[in-house]
N, C-alpha and C positions, 0 to 999 in steps of 0.2 A: 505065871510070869508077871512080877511087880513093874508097871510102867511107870517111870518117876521124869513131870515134865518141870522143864526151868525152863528160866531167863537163860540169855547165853551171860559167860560171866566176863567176860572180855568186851567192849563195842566193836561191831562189823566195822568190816575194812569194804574201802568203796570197789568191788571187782572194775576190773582195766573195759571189760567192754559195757559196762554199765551192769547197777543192782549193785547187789552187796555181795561179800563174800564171810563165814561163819566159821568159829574151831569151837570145838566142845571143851567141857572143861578139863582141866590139866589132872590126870587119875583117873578119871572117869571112863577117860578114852570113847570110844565109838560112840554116836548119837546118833539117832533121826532129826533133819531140823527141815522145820518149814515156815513160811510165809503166814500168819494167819491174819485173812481179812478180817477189817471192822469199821465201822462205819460210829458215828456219834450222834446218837438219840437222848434230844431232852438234858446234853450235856454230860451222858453219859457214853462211855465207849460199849458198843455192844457188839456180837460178832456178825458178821454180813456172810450167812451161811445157809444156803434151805436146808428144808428137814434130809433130803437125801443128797447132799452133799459130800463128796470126799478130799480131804486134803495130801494133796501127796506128799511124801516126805522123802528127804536127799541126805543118802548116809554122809557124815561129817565126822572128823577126827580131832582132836588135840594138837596135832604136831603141825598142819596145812592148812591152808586158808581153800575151804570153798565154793565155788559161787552158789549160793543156792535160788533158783529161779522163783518168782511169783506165780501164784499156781494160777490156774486158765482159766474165763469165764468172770472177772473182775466182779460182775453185777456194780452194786453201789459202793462196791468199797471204797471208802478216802483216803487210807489209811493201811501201813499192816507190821504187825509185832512177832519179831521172830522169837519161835520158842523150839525148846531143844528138847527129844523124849531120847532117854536112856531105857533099853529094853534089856536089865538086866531078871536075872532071880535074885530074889529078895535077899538071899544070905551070902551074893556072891555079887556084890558091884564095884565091878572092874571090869576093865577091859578085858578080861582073861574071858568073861562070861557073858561077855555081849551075844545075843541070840535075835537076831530078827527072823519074825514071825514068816514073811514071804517077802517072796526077790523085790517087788518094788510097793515096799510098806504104803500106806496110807490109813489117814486117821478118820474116822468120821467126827460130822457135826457135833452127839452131845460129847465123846470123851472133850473134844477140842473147848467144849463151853465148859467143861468139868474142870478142867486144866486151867481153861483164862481164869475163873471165879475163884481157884484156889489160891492161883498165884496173885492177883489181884486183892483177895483177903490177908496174904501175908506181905505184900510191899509195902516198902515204909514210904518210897517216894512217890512224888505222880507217876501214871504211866506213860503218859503221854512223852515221857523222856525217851522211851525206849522206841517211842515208834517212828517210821517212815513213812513220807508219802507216795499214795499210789502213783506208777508211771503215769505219766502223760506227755502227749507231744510237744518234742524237742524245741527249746526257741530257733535255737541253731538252725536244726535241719528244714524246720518250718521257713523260716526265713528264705533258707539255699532253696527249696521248692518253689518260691518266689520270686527267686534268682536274683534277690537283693541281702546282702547282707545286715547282720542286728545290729539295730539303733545300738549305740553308744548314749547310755545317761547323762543326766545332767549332775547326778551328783552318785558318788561313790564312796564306799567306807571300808575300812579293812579294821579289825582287829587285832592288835601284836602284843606278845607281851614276853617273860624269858624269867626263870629262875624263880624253882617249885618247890624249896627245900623240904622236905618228907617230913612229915606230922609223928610225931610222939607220942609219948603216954600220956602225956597232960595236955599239948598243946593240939591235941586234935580237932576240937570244934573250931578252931581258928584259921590251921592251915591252909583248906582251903576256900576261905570265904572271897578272895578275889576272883576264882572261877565261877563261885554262888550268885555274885554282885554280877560277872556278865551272863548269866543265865536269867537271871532277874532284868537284865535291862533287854534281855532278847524278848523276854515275856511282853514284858509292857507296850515291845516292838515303838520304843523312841525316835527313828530314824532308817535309811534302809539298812535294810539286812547286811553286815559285813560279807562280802565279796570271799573271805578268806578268813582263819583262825593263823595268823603267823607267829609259830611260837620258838624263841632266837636264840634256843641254847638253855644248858642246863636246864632239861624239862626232868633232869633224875641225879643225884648227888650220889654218886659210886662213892665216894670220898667225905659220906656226912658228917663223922666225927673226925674229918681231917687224917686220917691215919691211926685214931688212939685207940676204936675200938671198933675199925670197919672188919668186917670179915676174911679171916688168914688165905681162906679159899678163894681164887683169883676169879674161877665159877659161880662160887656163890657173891661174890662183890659186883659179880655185871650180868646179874642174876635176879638177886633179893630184891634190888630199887624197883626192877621194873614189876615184879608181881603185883606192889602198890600203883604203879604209873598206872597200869592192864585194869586195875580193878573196877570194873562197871557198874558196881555195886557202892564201891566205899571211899573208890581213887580219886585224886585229883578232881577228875571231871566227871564224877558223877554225876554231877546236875544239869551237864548241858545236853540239849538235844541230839538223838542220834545224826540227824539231820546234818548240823552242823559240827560233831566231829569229821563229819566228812570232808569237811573243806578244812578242816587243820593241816597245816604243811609247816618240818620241822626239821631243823637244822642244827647241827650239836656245837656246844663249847666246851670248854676246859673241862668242867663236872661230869661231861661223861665219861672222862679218859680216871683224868685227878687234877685237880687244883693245880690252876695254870700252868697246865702241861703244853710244850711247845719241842720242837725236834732236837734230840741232844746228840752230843757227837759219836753215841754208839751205833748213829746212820741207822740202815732199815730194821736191825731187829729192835722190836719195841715191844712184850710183850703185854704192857699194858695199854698199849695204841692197837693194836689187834683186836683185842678183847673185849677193849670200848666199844669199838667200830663194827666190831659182829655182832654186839647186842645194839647197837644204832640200828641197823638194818633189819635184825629180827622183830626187830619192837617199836619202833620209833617209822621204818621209810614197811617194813612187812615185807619187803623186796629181799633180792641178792643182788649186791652192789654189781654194778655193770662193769666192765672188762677193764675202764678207764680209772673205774676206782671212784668218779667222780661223784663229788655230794649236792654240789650245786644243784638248782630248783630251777628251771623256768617254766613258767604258767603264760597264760593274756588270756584275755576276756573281751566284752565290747568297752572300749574306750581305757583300758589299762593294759602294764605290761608288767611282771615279775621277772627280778631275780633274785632268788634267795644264794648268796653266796656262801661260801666255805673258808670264812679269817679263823679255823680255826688246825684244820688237820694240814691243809697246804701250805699254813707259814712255813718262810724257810729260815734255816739254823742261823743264831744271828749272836756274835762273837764278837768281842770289842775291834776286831776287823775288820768284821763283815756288816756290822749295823746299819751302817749308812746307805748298804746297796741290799739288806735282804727285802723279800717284799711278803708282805701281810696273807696274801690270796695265792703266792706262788705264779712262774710265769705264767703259763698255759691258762689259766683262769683270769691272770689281771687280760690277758690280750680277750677272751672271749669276754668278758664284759666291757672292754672296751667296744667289740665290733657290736655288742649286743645295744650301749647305748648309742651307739652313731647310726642304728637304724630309723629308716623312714618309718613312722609310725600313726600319722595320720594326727598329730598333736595328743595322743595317749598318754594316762599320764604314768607315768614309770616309777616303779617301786623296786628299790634295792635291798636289799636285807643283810645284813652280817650279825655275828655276835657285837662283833666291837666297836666301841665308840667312834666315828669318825671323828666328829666336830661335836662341843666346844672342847680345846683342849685342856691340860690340866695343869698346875704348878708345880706340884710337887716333881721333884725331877726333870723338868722341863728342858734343859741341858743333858742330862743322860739318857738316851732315849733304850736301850742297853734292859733301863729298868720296867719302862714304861711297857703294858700289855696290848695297848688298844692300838689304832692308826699312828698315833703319835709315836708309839715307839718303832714305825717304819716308817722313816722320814721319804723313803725312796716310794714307795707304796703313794704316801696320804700326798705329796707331793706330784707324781706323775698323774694323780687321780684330779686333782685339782686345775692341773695344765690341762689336760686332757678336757675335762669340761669346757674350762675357758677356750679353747682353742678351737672346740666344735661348737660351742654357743649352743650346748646342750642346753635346751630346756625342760618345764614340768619333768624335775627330778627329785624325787623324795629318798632320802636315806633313813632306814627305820636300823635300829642296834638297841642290844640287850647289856645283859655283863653286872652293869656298877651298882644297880638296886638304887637309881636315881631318875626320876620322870625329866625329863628337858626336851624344849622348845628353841633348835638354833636358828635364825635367819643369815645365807652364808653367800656371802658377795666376793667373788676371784674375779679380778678383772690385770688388764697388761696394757702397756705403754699404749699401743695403737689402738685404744679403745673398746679392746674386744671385749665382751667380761660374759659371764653366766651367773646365776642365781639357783638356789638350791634352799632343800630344808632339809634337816636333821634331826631327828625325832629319837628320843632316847626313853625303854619304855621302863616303867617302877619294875620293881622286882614280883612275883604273884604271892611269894611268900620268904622272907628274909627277915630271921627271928634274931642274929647277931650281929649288933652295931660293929663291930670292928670289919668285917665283911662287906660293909656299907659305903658306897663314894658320898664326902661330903661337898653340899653346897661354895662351902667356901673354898674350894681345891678349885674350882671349875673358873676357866674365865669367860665369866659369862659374857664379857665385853673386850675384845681382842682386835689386834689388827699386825698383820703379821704377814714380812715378804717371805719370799724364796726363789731363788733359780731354778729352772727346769729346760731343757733342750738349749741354752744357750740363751735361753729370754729371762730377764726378770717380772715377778709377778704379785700380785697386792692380794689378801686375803682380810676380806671384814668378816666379825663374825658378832652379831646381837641376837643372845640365847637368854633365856628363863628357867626356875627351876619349875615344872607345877607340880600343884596340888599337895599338899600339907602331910601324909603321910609317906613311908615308903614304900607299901605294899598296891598292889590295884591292876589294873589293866588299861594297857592304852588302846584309845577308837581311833586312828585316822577318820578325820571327815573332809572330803573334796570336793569343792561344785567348780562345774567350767564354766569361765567366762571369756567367751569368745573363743580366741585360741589356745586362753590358759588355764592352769586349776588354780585355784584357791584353795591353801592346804588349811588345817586347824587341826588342832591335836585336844585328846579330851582323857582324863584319865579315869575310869572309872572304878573309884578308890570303894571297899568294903567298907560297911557299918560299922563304927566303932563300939570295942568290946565293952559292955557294961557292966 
C-alpha cells in the first residue's frame, strides 16, 4: 500500500461550531486528513510529537466539507498543519481504490515527520501560510464567565477590496500581487490585524473574454473560474495566511453572473442567474443558500457592526417606466437594513458593504439614470437611503463598495430644512487586479465635489459631497483604519497598492 501525503489543495473552510472543516482533492477522492501539531524551535517549525505518539486521522472526501477535530493531549503545540494521506495502491489512485488499512486509521510519529520533511522539501512557499493556530480560550466566552462583556477597541481595521480578474499566460507574476502586497503588510504586522477580509464582488470573471472565447459549456463557465479562485497552491490567495482566510466574507457582483447582469423581462427563468448563484454558494459562501435565498451578510464584533449587502441579484427590473421607483437592494432587504441601521448599538461603528458605488456620483449620464449601474442609477434606492440617514441622525456609518477599479475617499453631508443632517463616508476600493483600461472608471467622470438636492417623503433635502481619488495606481487593496474618539470613529482609508513592475 503506497501512502501519498499532501497539503490539502483547496484552503479550510472555518466549521460553524468552531476548527476547520477539509475536502480532499478533486479525483483523488477519499483521504485521511489530520491535525498535525508543531511547535517552532530556533525559528524553525518542528513536530510537537513524542516518540510514541499517534495521530488520529478523519476520513475526508472531495465533494463535502469536513470538520476535522485537533487531535487530544495539545502538549506544547503553537500551532497545527493540516495534511491529507491518500491510502491508495500505487497503480490505482482513485477513489475507485481507496483501502484504509483499519476502522479508525492513525498515523504515528516518524511516518508523520517523514511526510512534514518531504512536503516541506518540495514547497515553494513558507509554511507558515498553511498553518493555524492552536485553540485557546475564547475572549468571548472568557469574558461572559466574568459576566462582563469584551472591551470594544480603540482602534479597528478591516480590509476590502473587489475584482480579481484571472491571470494568463503571460500576465501571471502580476495578477496577483495586490493579495501578495496584503500578505506582506500582514507580515510586517503594520497596525492591528483587519477584523475582516471584505471582498465586494467579482472575486471570479465567468465572463473573462467578455463572451468571445469563454466556455460554450454553461458547467464549465461557473466552473473553470473557480478551480483558480480554490487553488491553495497557485490562486489568488495563496499567500495569505490560513488564519486569515478565515475571516474573508464575500459577496457577488455582475462577473459572477456576466457583465452587468441585472433582471430582464424574461422574469424568474434565468438560466445564467441560477448557475452563477450555485457556484456562489458552492464556492464562494461553502453553504446551500437558505430558504430566503438571501445573500446579505451580517457579522458585529466588540465595538463594530456589519452588513455586507446584496446591490447585485435583488436589484429590481428597471425600464424607462419603472426607473425612478426600482430599488438597488430590492424591498425586503432595503427595509432590513434600514432596521439594521436604526439600531441601538452602543456607538459601534457600522460597516455597510455593496458592490456598487453609493457616493461620489458620476457625469456621464447623469440625467439618464436608465444607463447608470451603481446607486445612481436608482434614484429611489440612493435617495430613500440618504433621507433615511438624515432623518435618524444615523451616525459612525461607513459605506465600503467595489465595481469601478477606482480607490476614492467621499466625505458625505445630507442635511434638511429643520436642521437635522448625518454625516457618512464612502469608501470605494482599487480593483485587486484590472489589466484593461476600457473597463476602468476614470477620475474625471466622478464629481468629486458635488452638492446636490432631492425630495424624499414630502421633505426637501441637501446632499454635499467632498471625495478624493487615492493612490496613483488602479490595482491594490484597500485597509479601512478607525479609532474612537469619544463617541465617534475617525475613519481613514489607505490603499495598499503592489510594487511596481520592473
Amino acid at each position: 500500500m503506497e501512502r501519498l501525503w499532501k497539503l490539502p489543495p483547496i484552503e479550510l473552510s472555518p466549521a460553524p461550531g468552531g476548527g476547520w472543516a477539509v475536502q480532499s482533492e478533486l479525483g483523488l477522492g477519499r483521504a485521511q486528513a489530520a491535525f498535525v501539531p508543531l511547535r517552532n524551535a530556533d525559528g524553525r517549525w518542528d513536530l510537537a510529537m513524542a516518540a510514541g505518539d499517534l495521530l488520529p486521522l478523519t476520513a475526508v472526501n472531495d465533494q463535502d466539507w469536513t470538520p476535522v477535530p485537533f487531535p487530544p493531549g495539545l502538549r506544547d503545540a503553537t500551532h497545527f498543519l493540516c495534511l491529507l494521506r491518500y491510502d491508495h495502491p500505487w497503480n490505482r489512485p482513485d477513489n475507485t481504490f481507496f483501502v484504509p488499512e483499519q476502522a479508525t486509521p492513525v498515523a504515528g510519529r516518524d511516518e508523520v515527520r517523514d511526510a512534514l520533511d518531504r512536503i516541506r522539501a518540495n514547497l515553494e512557499g513558507p509554511l507558515d501560510t498553511y498553518l493555524v493556530s492552536a485553540p485557546g480560550p475564547s475572549p468571548l466566552l472568557t469574558a461572559m464567565a466574568k459576566s462582563a462583556p469584551p472591551a470594544a477597541p480603540d482602534a479597528l481595521s478591516f480590509a476590502f477590496a473587489s475584482c480579481q480578474y484571472p491571470a494568463g499566460m503571460l500576465d501571471r507574476p502580476v495578477a496577483h500581487r495586490s493579495l501578495e502586497r496584503l500578505a506582506d503588510w500582514l507580515r510586517a504586522a503594520q497596525g492591528p490585524v483587519p477584523e475582516r477580509l471584505l471582498l465586494l464582488g467579482d472575486q471570479v470573471y465567468t465572463d473573462a473574454t467578455y463572451g468571445l472565447l469563454d466556455p460554450a459549456r454553461i458547467d464549465d463557465r461557473y466552473t473553470l473560474p473557480y478551480e483558480e479562485f480554490t487553488d491553495r497552491h497557485n490562486g489568488p490567495f495563496a499567500t495569505l495566511p490560513q488564519t486569515f482566510l478565515g475571516l474573508r466574507r464575500m459577496t457577488p457582483d455582475d462577473h459572477e453572473i456576466r457583465d452587468n447582469w441585472e433582471p430582464t423581462l424574461r422574469g424568474d427563468w434565468d438560466e445564467e442567474r441560477d448557475a452563477g448563484m450555485a457556484a456562489y454558494w458552492k464556492y464562494q459562501r461553502r453553504s446551500a443558500p437558505p430558504a430566503s435565498n438571501a445573500v446579505q451578510i451580517t457579522e458585529q464584533g466588540p465595538g463594530w457592526r456589519l452588513f455586507m449587502a446584496d446591490s447585485r441579484t435583488e436589484r429590481e427590473l428597471r425600464t424607462e417606466d419603472t426607473v425612478l421607483q426600482a430599488t438597488i437592494l430590492g424591498p425586503r432587504q432595503t427595509q432590513e437594513l434600514e432596521d439594521w441601521l436604526g439600531q441601538g448599538d452602543g456607538g459601534a461603528l457600522k460597516i455597510v458593504t455593496c458592490a456598487s458605488m453609493v457616493l461620489p456620483r458620476t457625469r456621464i449620464a447623469m440625467d439618464e439614470p436608465l444607463y447608470l449601474d451603481a446607486w445612481q442609477g436608482y434614484p429611489a434606492s440612493l435617495h430613500r437611503l440618504l433621507a433615511f440617514l438624515c432623518d435618524q441622525e444615523v451616525s459612525n456609518v461607513v459605506f465600503l463598495s467595489g465595481d469601478a477599479h477606482l480607490a476614492c475617499d467621499a466625505r458625505v453631508k445630507v442635511r434638511r430644512a429643520d436642521r437635522r443632517e448625518a454625516r457618512f463616508v464612502s469608501l470605494h476600493a482599487p480593483a485587486l487586479y484590472a489589466p484593461y483600461p476600457f473597463a476602468n472608471e476614470e477620475p474625471a467622470n466622478l464629481l468629486l465635489q458635488d452638492l446636490f438636492e432631492f425630495q424624499w417623503g414630502g421633505r426637501g433635502y441637501v446632499c454635499e459631497v467632498a471625495a478624493q481619488v487615492l493612490a496613483a495606481g488602479r490595482n491594490g487593496c484597500g485597509l479601512l483604519r478607525a479609532e474612537r474618539q469619544d463617541a465617534h470613529w475617525c475613519v481613514a482609508c489607505e490603499v495598499l497598492e503592489p510594487e511596481p513592475v520592473i
